[in-house]
N, C-alpha and C positions, 0 to 999 in steps of 0.2 A: 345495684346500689339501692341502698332503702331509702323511703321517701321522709321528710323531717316529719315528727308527730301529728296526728290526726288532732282537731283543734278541737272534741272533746277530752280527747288526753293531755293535750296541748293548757286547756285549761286547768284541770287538775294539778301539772306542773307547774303553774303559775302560783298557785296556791300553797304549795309545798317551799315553792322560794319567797313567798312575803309578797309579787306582785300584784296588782290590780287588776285583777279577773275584767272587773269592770271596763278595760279598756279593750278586752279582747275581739269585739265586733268592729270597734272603730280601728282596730291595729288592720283585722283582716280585708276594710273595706276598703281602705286607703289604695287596694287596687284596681287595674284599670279596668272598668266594667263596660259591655257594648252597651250602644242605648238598645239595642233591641236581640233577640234572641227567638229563636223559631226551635217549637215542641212538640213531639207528634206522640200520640198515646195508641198502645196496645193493650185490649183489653177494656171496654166502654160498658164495665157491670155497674155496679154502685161505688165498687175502690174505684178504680178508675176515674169515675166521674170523680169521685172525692178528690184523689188525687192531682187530677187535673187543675181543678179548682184552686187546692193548693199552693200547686206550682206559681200561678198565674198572679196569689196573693204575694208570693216570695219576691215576686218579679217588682211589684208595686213596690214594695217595700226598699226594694235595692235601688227604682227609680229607672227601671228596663220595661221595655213596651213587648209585650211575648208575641208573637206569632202561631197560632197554633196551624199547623201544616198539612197534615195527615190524622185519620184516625182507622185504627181496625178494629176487628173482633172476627170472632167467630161465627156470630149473627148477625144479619145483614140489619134486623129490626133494631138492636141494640148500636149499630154505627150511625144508621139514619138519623134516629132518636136524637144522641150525643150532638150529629154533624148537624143538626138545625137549629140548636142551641148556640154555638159557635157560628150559623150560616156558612157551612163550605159547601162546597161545590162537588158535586159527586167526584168528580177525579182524584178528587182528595180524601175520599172515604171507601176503605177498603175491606172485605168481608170473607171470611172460608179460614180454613187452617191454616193456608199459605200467607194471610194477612200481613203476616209481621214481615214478609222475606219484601214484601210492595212498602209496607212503612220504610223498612231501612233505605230502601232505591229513594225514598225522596230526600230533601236539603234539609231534612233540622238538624239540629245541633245538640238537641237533649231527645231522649225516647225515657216515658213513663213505660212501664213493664207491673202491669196489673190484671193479668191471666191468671188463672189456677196453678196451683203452687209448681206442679209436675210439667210444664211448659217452658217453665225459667231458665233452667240449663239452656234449652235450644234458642230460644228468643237471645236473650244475653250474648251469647256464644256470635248470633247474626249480628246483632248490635256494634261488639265488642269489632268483630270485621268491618264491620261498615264504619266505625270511625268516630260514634256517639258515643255522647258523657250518656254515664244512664242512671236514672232511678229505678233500684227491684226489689219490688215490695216483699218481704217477708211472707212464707219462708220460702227460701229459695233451689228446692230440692224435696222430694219424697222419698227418694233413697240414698242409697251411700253412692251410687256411680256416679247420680247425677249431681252431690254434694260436690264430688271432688272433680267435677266438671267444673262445676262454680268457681274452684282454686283456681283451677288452669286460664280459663277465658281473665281469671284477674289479673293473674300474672302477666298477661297478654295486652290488658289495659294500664297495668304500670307499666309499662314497655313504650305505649300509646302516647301516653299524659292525659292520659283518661278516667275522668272524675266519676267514682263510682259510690252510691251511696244507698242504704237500705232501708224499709222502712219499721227501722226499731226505735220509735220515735223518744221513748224514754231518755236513751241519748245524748234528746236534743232538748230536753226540760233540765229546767234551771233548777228545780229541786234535786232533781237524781245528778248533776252535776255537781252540786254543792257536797250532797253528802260523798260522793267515788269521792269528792277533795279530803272531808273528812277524814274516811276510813283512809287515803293514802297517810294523810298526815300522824294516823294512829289516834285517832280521836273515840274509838271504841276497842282498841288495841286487835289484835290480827283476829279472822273472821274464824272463831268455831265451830258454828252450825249455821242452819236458818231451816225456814219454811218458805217454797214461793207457790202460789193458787191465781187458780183461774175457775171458778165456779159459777156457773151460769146455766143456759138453757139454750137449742140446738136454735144457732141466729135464724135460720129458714132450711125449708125442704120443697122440693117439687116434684111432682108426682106425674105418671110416666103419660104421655100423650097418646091419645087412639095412633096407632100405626107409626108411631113415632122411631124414628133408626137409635141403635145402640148408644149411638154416638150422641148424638141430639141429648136425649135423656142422660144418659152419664154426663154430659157437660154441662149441661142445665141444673142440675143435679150436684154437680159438684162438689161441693161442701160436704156430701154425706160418703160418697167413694174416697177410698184412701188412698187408690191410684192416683186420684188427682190432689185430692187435699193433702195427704197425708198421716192424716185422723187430728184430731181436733188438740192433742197435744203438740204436734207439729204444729198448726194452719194457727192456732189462736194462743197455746201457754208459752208458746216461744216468748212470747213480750218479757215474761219472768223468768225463763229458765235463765234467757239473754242477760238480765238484768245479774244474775248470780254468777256465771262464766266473765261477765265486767266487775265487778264488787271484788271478785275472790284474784280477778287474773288471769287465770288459765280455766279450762275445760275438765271436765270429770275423769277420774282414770274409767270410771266403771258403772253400770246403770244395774239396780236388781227392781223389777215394778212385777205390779199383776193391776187386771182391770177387768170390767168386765160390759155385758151391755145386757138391759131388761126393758125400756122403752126406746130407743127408738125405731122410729116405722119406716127409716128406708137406708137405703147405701147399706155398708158393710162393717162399718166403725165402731169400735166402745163409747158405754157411755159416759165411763169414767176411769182414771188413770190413778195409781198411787206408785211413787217409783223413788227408792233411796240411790240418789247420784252422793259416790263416793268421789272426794276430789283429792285425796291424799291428806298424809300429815294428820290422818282423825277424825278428819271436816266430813262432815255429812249435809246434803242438804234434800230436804225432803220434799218434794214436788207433788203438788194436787190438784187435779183439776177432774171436771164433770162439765156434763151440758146435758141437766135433767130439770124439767118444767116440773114446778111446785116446790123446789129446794131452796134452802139460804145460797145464797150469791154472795160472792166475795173473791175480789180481785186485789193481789199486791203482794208483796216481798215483807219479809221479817227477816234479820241477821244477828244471831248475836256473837261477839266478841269476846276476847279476853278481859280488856276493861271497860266494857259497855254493850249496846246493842241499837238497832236503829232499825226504821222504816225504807223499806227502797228510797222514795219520793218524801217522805215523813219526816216524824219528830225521830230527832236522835237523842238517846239516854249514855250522856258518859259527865263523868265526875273529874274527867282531868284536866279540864278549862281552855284545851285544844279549841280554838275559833281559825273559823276562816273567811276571808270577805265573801261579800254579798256577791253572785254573779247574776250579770246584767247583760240579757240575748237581745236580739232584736226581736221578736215577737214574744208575748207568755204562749202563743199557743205553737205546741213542739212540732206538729205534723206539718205548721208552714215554714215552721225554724230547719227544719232539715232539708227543706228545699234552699232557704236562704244558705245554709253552710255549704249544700252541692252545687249551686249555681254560682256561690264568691270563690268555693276551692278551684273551680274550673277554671278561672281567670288569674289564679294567683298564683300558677305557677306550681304550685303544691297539693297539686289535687289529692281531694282524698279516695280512700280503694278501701271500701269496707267486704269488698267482696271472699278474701277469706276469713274475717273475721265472722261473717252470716252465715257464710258456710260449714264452719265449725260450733256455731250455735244449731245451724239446721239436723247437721250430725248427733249433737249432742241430745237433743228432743226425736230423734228418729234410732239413735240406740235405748231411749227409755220405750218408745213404741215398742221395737222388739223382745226388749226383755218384757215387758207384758202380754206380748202377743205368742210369745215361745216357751215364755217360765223358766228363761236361760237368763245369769248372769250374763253381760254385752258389755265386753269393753271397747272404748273408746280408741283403741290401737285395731280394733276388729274391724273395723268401717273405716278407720282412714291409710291406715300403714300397713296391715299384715295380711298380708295378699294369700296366705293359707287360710284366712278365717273361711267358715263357709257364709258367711253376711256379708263378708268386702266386695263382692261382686253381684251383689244382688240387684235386679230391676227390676221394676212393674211393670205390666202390661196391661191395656195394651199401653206404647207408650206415645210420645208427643207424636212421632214422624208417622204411627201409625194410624193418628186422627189425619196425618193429612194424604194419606194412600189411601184411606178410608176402610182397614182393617181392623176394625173395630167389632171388639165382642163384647161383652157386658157382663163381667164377675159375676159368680155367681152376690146374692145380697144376706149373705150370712159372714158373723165376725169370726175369728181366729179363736180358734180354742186352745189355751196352755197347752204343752205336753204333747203335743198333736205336730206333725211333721206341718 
């Protein structure tokens, strides 16, 4: 049985019939909320911290007293740290690769999931058994196995009544809401092309410790392995790919990119991506993204239409006099708005489950990876349905389970060459 619309599509609908977007927080809140709720986080880097924080502001806002219960990570330094901030109590702070299996054994209700991208399948998966609504942060798979792992554990939390929500926060901003009303109501008429970018410079690096184990440094490290990040088209342009696969509808039939790398000094990964996603029907959208220090930066979405064109979050350019009301969220800031939407769907009865919808965005940024990394056209049918592709069965190693047998070797730190098996 499907679930009734997810209450950003939900509002876009409301838009398209003439109703007051405007009332849509007050419609959803009118449900019964506990006064208090217990949270436990995996995963205590700087997301994490971020996220937590988040959560706890969403809580305020709803007028719920959080509890925070448990915290893990991988590093005992980085639980400590977290857990004295909060003052818990060591029992409650939990450290190693097994972390997350001792989070899920305790009593909260929600689990943040703010790990390295390649961990998310397995974390999730324990989550989704143990019974918690979850927050998982983008993106949520490095390859295609663990992508359509991500479908199955969802499907397993629609089954549940398990509110599952990701962090694609655009989403949950009131500008990129207004315009998906827009573009549905035909206010730049059907999406012919765009551009989406993400151009910046590499967020951080860490470099390898005297006598440091494999594991230690790749995970510390993270961000610049694409075992665990997934390369930086994955781990950071997802925001816009996502933004184009929501605008258009559906997902690309087919990715053709090349990239390449000349500065950076550690992991494995390009330093820059250019890849034509073909979404059918003519539609091209051109995706670009880098992380090279001394370059113009520039982050955001451009679309143009049949009768007009517009900005992801932006000014929209159309001539046909198409309005649509104002909408009016509970926060302007979207990173604590999407904890308020996960924490009122959980009580209303209509939880929302964005978990295959991130997972076909994860897929969708990890077949433009491949075709840059291979110089092979990658379609979209290759990674999720067509079990002869030679890509449908692909994993990285080492992989989650083998950080926690401690089987761990360290890629070599050279990128993929086109053309090149």
């Amino acid at each position: 049985m499907e679930h009734p619309i997810p209450r950003r599509d939900f509002v876009s609908t409301m838009a398209l019939s003439g109703l007051a977007l405007a009332a849509a927080p007050a419609v959803l809140s009118a449900n019964s909320l506990p006064t208090k709720i217990k949270v436990a986080l995996i995963g205590c880097g700087g997301r994490g911290t971020g996220a937590l924080g988040q959560f706890i502001a969403a809580c305020k806002i709803l007028g719920i007293e959080p509890e925070v219960v448990a915290l893990g990570d991988a590093f005992e330094d980085k639980v400590q740290k977290l857990g004295q901030v909060y003052k818990l109590p060591a029992p409650k702070l939990f450290s190693g690769y097994d972390a997350y299996q001792k989070v899920m054994a305790t009593d909260c209700t929600f689990v943040l999931m703010a790990t390295p991208p390649a961990f998310r399948p397995v974390h999730f998966a324990a989550a989704i058994d143990a019974g918690k609504h979850c927050f998982i942060e983008k993106p949520v798979a490095v390859d295609p196995v663990g992508a359509r792992s991500i479908i199955a554990t969802g499907e397993k939390a629609k089954a549940k009544g398990l509110a599952v929500v990701a962090g694609t926060q655009r989403r949950h901003a009131a500008s990129y809401l207004k315009n998906k009303a827009l573009i549905d109501a035909g206010a730049i008429g059907a999406i012919r092309g765009g551009i989406v970018q993400w151009n910046g410079t590499v967020p951080w690096l860490k470099r390898r410790g005297s006598g440091e184990s494999d594991a230690s440094y790749m995970n510390h490290n993270w961000l610049n392995f694409v075992e665990l990040s997934g390369d930086h088209i994955v781990e950071q342009h997802i925001h816009n790919i996502d933004v184009a696969n929501w605008f258009l509808g559906r997902t690309p039939v087919s990715a053709l990119g090349f990239g390449g790398r000349a500065r950076r000094e550690t992991g494995n990964m390009f330093d820059f991506f250019s890849v034509d996603y073909d979404y059918g029907d003519a539609v091209h959208i051109h995706s670009q993204c880098r992380q090279i220090t001394g370059t113009t930066g520039h982050v955001g979405e451009f679309f143009t239409g049949a009768e007009g064109s517009c900005f992801g979050g932006g000014k929209v350019f159309s001539k046909n006099g198409i309005t649509v009301p104002d909408i009016k969220l509970d926060t302007d800031d979207s990173m604590v708005q999407e904890h308020v939407d996960l924490i009122r769907s959980a009580f209303s009865g209509q939880p929302l489950n964005d978990a295959r919808r991130i997972a076909e965005t994860t897929l969708t940024v990890i077949m433009g990876r491949i075709s840059a990394y291979t110089g092979e056209l990658v379609r979209f049918a290759d990674l999720l349905t067509n079990e002869n592709s030679a890509h449908y069965n692909f994993k990285f190693t080492p992989s989650p389970k083998d950080f926690e047998t401690g089987n761990v070797k360290l890629p070599a730190e050279v990128p993929p060459i086109p053309g090149r098996a």
